[in-house]
N, C-alpha and C positions, 0 to 999 in steps of 0.2 A: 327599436323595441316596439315595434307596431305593428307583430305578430299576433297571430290570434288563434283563438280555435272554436270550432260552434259543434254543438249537439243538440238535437230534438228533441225536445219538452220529453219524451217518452225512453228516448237512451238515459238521460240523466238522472229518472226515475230507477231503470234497471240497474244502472249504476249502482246509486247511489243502497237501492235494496240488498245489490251482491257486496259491495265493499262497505257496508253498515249494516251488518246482520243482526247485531244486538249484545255480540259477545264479548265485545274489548278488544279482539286482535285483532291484526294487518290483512288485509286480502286483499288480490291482484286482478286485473285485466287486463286486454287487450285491446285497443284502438283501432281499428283500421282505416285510413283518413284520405280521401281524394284533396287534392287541395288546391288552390288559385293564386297565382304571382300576380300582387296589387303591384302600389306604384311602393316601391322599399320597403315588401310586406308581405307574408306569405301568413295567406289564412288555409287553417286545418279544418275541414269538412268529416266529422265523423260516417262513417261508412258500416262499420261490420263493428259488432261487438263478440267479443271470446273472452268467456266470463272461468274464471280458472275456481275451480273448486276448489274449497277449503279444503276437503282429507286428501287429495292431491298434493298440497303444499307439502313441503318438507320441516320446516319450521313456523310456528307464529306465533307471535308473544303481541304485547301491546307498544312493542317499538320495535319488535324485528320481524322479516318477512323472509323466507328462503322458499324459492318456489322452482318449478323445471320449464325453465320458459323454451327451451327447446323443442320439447314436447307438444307446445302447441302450435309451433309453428315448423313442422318439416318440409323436408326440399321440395316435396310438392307443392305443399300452399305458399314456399317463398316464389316458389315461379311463380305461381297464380299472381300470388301479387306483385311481383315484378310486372310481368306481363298487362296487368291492370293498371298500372302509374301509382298503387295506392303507397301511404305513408302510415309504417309504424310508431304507436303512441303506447307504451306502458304505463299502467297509470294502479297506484295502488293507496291506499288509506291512510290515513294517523288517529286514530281515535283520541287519542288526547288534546285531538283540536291544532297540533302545533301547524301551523299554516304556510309553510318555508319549508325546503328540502335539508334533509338531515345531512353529515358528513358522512354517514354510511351508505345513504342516498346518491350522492356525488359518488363516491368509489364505485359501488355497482352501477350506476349507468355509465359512465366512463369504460367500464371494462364490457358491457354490453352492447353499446351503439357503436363501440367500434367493430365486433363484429358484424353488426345488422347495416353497419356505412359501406360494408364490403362485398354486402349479399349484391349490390347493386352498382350499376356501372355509370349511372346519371349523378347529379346534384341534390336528390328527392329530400325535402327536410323531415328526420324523423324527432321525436322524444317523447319527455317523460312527466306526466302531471302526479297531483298527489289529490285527494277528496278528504276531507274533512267532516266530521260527522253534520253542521247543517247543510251540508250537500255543495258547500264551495269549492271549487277545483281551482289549484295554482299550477302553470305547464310552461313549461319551455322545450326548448331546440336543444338536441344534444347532437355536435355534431363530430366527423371523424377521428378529430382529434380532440379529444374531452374539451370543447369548448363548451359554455349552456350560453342560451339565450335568451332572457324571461320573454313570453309571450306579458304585450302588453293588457290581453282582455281574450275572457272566456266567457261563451255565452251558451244556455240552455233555450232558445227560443220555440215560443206555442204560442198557447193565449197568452199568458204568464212572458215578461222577457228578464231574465234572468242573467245579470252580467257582470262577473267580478273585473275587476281591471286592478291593474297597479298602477295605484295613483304618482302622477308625476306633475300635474297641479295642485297649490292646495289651497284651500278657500280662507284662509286664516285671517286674509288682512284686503279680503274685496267685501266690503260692506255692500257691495250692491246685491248680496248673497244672503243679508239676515233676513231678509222676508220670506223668504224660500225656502232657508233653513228652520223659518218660524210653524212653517205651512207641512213642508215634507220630512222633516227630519235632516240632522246632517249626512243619516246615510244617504238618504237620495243626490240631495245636493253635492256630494262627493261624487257620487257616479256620472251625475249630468256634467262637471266639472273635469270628467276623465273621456269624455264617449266622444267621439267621430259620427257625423250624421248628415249624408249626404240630400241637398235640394237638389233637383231637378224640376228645371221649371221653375223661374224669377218673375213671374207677372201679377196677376191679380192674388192668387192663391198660395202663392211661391213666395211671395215677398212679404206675404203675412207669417206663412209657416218658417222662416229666414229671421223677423223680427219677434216671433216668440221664442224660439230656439237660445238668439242672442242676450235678449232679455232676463231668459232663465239661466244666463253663465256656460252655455254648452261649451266643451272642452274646444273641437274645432268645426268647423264646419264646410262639406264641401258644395257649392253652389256650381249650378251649369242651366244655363238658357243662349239657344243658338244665336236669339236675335239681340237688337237696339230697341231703344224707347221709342217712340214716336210719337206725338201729341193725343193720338187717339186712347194710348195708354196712361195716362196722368189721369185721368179720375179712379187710378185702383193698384195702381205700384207706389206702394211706399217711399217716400224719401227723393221722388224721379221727380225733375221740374223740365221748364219749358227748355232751359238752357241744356239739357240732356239730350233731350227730341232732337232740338237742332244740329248737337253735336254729333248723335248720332252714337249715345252713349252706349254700350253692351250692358242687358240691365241686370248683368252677375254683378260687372263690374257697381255697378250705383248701390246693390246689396251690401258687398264689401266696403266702399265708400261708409256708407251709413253705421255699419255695426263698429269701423276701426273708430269712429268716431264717437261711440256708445264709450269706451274705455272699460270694460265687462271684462277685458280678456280674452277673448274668441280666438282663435285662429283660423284665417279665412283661408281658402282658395277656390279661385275661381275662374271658370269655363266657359268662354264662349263658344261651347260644340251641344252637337248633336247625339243623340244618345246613341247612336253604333260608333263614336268616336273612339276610338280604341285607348288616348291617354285618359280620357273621361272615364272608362269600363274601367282601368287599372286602378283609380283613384276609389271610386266607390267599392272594391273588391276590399281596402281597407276600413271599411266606415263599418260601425254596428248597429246601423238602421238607416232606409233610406226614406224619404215623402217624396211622393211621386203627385205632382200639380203641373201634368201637361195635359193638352187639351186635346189631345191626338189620340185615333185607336196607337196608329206607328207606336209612338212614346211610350204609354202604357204596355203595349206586347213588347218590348225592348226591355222594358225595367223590371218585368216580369220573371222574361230569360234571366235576366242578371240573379233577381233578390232567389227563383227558383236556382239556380244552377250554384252559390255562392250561398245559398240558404240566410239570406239578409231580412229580416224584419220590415216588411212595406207598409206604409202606409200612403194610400190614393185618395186626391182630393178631387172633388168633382163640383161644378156646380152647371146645372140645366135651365137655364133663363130663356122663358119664349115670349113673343111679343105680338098683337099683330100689328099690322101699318096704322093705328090710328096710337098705340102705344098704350093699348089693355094688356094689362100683364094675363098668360095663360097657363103660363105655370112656372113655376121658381124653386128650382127644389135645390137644397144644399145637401152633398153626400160625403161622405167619409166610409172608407172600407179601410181594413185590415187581414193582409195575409201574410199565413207561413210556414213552413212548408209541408203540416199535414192537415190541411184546411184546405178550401175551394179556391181556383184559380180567379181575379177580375175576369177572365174572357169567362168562364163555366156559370161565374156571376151574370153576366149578360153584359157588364160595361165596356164590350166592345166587342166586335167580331172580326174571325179570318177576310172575312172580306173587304172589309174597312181597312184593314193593315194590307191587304193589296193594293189598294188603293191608293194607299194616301201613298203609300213607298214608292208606286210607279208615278203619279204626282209630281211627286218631290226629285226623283230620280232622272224620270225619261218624261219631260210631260207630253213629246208628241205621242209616243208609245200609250201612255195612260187616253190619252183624248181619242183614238181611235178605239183602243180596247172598251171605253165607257160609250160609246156612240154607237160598237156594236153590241152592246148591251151585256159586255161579260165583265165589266167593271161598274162597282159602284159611282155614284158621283158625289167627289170630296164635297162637302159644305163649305159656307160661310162664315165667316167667323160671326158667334152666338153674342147679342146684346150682354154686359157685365156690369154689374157695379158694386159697389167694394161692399155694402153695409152682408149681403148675401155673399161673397167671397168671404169675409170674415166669419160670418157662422159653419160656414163648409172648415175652415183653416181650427177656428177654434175647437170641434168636434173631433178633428183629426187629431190636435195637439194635447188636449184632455184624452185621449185613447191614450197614447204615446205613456204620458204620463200615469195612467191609471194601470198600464201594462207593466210598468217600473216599479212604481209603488206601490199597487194594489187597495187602494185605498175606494173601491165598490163595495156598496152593499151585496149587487148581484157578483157571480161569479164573469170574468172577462169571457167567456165562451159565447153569453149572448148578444154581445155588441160586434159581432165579426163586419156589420152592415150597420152606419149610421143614417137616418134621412130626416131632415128637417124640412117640410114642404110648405113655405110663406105664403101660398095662394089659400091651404088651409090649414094653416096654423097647426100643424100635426106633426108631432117629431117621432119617430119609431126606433125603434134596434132589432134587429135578427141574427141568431145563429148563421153561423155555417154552416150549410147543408150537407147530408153526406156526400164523399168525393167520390165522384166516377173519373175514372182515367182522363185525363186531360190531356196536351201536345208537350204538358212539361213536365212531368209526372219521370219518362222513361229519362229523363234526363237531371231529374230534380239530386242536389248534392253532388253532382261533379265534377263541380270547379272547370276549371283551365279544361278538361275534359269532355264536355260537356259539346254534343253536337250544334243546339243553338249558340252558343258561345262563339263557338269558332266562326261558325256563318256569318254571327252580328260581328266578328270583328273582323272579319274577309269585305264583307259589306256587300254578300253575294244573296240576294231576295228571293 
């Protein structure tokens, strides 16, 4: 049950305006959905909306709906979307709020998605949600043979992240839960208690963003950092001691260590790979938000493809500590950004460029190949690793996890649109926030919502540069 389905702050709106128009009765859509094979999980990427008009319909009452779904989909446009990989999702209202699918519900989709399992000669998962007038949607899988399938969680994600789930934890008897519940509500704390939320990147910023997550009871959580500890990292990973360095411990694994041992409940997994890792890509394809706290252009242009092409809720932590040899700090700034998918790309923001993700990939890749290309001057040259210490990783980590949170809950004076960019700069005491700027096409743009389709996708998971 750890299907899902996601739509755009701005689909959810047209929704939610066509199938809540003011009158009382039932009105119908259309879905049209690219979608991505996690790891036991298929997430539905809304694509195309066919908004079925109300004196179209045949019948509508305040609990029945008859409409000509034929009509809007003829044999042209089922090839079309055959031909496009996409998946059919019907989705229509209950104005009376009831938030579960009716028996009449069941009977019609039964007798429709067997004909629409037929249009098509792959495995494609289609079904069927329902919207509820404060704009909730409940959806599952209906497959060839009337089986359903509750999708475990639906999300509307923007500034705003919007995400029902059906709960399969529940907080009744974790006391580690009443402060939270005291703070947020128990709506939230039920949601944070149901949500999938993948780290990348266990080190300085990772391992903070890892121990707030666990702290606030997150349902489970996916961790992945390629490396081990090693002594240089004990002034700023969490929980890592010297007997890890020497072991030579994976610092996902010291993560999970640490949080099984909290007794919160979490459920961990974790990765010792690199983010073109292809079981790493399938695992986060089920999560409903990722933090991104690696240190690399690579990493960031990697998680980028993903959150754009799976339209996942990112947040990137950053921190910029320069020094010189006598050990004058020169600037210290702690950053936190937020993207999604109709907002500015990290690379459009400037936190990294094409050229840097050349780099470091041939690097990491081919280093003879990389050390000639850089010496004849058509590569950058990868850097150093940047001076850290934890008290400045924790303000980057906590900026990033109050967003997160403020994005769930809503609980800003201002509206979430002007915090898209956090910066807190230690050297002068100046913390700022900025909008999103407007979007000019970016390299992820023509790809953004495709799921498994999706041209970067494939390349990051061929591992072809």
């Amino acid at each position: 049950m750890n299907h899902s389905l996601v739509l755009a702050e701005n689909q959810h709106r047209r929704l939610h305006q066509h199938l809540h128009p003011g009158d009382g009765l039932e009105s119908a859509a259309i879905i049209l959905c690219h979608h991505g094979r996690g790891k036991d999980q298929i997430r539905l990427i809304a694509n195309h909306l066919i908004l079925v008009p109300a004196d179209a319909c045949e019948r509508r009452t305040s609990s029945r709906l008859t409409w000509p779904f034929a009509d809007y989909l003829p044999p042209d446009k089922i090839t079309e979307i055959d031909k496009n990989g996409l998946s059919v999702m019907t989705i229509h209202s209950h104005p009376s709020g009831m938030d579960r699918f009716s028996r009449i519900d069941n009977s019609n989709d039964r007798s429709l998605f067997h004909s629409i399992g037929n249009w098509f000669d792959d495995e494609r998962p289609n079904g069927s949600a329902i919207m509820i007038p404060d704009g909730k949607i409940v959806a599952r899988l209906v497959a060839l043979d009337g089986r359903f399938t509750p999708l475990r969680s639906v999300t509307a994600v923007g500034e705003d992240i919007r995400i029902w789930t059906q709960p399969r934890k529940s907080p009744a008897s974790l006391a580690a839960g009443l402060r939270i519940t005291q703070t947020f509500g128990k709506g939230t704390f039920n949601l944070l208690r149901n949500l999938r939320v993948g780290v990348v990147g266990c080190s300085g910023t990772g391992s903070i963003i890892s121990e707030l997550l666990a702290r606030n009871c997150i349902g489970t959580l996916i961790l992945a950092d390629p490396d081990y500890v090693e002594e240089k990292n004990l002034n700023r990973i969490l929980n890592a001691t010297k007997t890890d360095a020497k072991n030579k411990t994976p610092k996902a694994s010291i993560l999970k260590r640490s949080i099984a041992k909290m007794g919160t409940g979490v459920q961990v997994e974790a990765y010792q790979a690199h983010t073109s890792d292809k079981a790493l890509i399938k695992s986060l394809v089920s999560c409903d938000v990722i933090f991104g706290c690696v240190d690399s252009a690579e990493g960031r242009y990697h998680l980028e493809c993903i959150a754009s092409a799976y339209w996942l809720p990112y947040f990137d932590v950053g921190v910029n500590l320069e020094t010189d040899l006598e050990g004058v700090i020169l600037q210290a700034d702690a950053v936190a950004h937020y993207m999604h998918p109709k907002n500015t790309s990290l690379m459009s923001r400037g936190g990294y460029t094409s050229e840097q993700v050349t780099a470091e990939t041939w690097y990491r890749t081919n280093r003879k190949h990389y050390e000639a290309q850089r010496d004849a001057g058509y590569l950058a040259a990868v850097g150093e690793d940047q001076p850290a210490v934890m008290s400045v990783n924790m303000q980057a980590a906590c900026m990033a996890f109050n967003d997160f949170l403020a994005r769930l809950h809503g609980f800003r004076l201002d509206c979430n649109d002007d915090f898209a960019t956090q910066r807190f700069r230690l050297v002068h005491g100046h913390y700022s926030h900025t909008p999103s700027e407007d979007q000019s096409l970016s390299v992820f743009d023509p790809y953004s919502g495709m799921g498994d389709r999706s041209f970067l996708i494939r390349r990051l998971k061929n591992n072809v540069d």
